[in-house]
C-alpha positions as CSV (number, residue, x, y, z in Angstrom):
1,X,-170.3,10.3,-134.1
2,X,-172.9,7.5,-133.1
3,X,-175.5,9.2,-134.8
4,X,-173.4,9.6,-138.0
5,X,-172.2,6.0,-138.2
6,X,-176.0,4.8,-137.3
7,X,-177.3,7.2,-140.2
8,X,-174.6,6.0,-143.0
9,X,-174.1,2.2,-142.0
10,X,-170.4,2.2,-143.4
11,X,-168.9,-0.9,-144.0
12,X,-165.1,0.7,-142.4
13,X,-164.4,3.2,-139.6
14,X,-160.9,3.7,-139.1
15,X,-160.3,6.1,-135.7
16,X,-157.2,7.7,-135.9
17,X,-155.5,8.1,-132.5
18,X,-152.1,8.9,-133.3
19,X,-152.5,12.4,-132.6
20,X,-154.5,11.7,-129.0
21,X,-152.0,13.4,-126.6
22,X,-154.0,11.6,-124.2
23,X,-157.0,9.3,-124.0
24,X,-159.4,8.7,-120.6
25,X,-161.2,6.6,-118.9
26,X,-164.4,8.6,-120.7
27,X,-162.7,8.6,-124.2
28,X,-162.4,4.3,-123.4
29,X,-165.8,3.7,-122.9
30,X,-167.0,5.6,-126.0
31,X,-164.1,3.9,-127.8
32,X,-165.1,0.7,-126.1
33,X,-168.9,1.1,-127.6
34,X,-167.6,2.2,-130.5
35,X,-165.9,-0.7,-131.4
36,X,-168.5,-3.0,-130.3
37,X,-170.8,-1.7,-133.0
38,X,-172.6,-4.5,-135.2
39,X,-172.1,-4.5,-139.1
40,X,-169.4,-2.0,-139.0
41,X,-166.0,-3.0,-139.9
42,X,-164.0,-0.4,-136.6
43,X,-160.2,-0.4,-136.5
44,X,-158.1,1.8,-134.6
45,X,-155.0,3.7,-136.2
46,X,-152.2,4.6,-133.4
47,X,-148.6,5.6,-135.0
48,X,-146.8,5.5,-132.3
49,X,-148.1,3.3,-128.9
50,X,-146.9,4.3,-126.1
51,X,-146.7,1.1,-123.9
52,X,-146.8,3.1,-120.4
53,X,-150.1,5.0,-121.7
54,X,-153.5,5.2,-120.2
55,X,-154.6,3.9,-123.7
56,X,-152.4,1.1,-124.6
57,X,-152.2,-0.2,-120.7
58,X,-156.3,-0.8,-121.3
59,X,-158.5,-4.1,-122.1
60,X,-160.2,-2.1,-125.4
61,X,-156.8,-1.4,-126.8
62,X,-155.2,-5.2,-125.9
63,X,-158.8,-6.8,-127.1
64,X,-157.8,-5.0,-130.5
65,X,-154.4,-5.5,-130.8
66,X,-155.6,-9.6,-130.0
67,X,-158.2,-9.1,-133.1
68,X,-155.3,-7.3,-134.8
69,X,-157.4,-3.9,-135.5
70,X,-154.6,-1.8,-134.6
71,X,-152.7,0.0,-137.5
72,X,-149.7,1.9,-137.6
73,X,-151.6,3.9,-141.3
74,X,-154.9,4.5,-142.6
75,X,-153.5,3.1,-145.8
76,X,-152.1,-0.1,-143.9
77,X,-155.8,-0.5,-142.1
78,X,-157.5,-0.2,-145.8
79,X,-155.6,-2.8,-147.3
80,X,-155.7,-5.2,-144.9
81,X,-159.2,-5.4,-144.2
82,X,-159.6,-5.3,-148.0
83,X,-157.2,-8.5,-148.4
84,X,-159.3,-9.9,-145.3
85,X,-162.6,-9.1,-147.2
86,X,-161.7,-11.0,-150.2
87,X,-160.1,-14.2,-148.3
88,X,-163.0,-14.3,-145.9
């Protein structure tokens, strides 16, 4: 996924979580890098955050609910980094 992101330079990755039965400590340091990346706009989509969770009890996932890049939607991600793009 590094490579791929590295290779295409997007502008927006949205990783979708809401389907994650479960997430790691592994899976938090990759998402941890992931979202650290430079020149990438990275939000995380989660549905349905389960409070007592592995995930949502972690410093990555507070850090991004704090930078509010944590969406209930794709669409709901999309729009509001669009609306933050044009006010910014």
């Amino acid at each position: 996924m590094f490579d791929k992101i590295n290779l295409d330079q997007p502008e927006f990755v949205g990783v979708n979580l809401s389907r994650a039965l479960f997430v790691d400590i592994d899976g938090l340091i990759v998402l941890k890098q992931l979202f650290a990346k430079k020149n990438t706009n990275v939000v995380m989509i989660l549905q349905n955050p389960d409070p007592n969770s592995v995930l949502c009890k972690s410093p990555v996932y507070q850090n991004l609910k704090d930078q509010e890049k944590v969406y209930a939607s794709m669409s709901e991600a999309q729009s509001s980094c669009a609306t933050k793009g044009k006010s910014a």
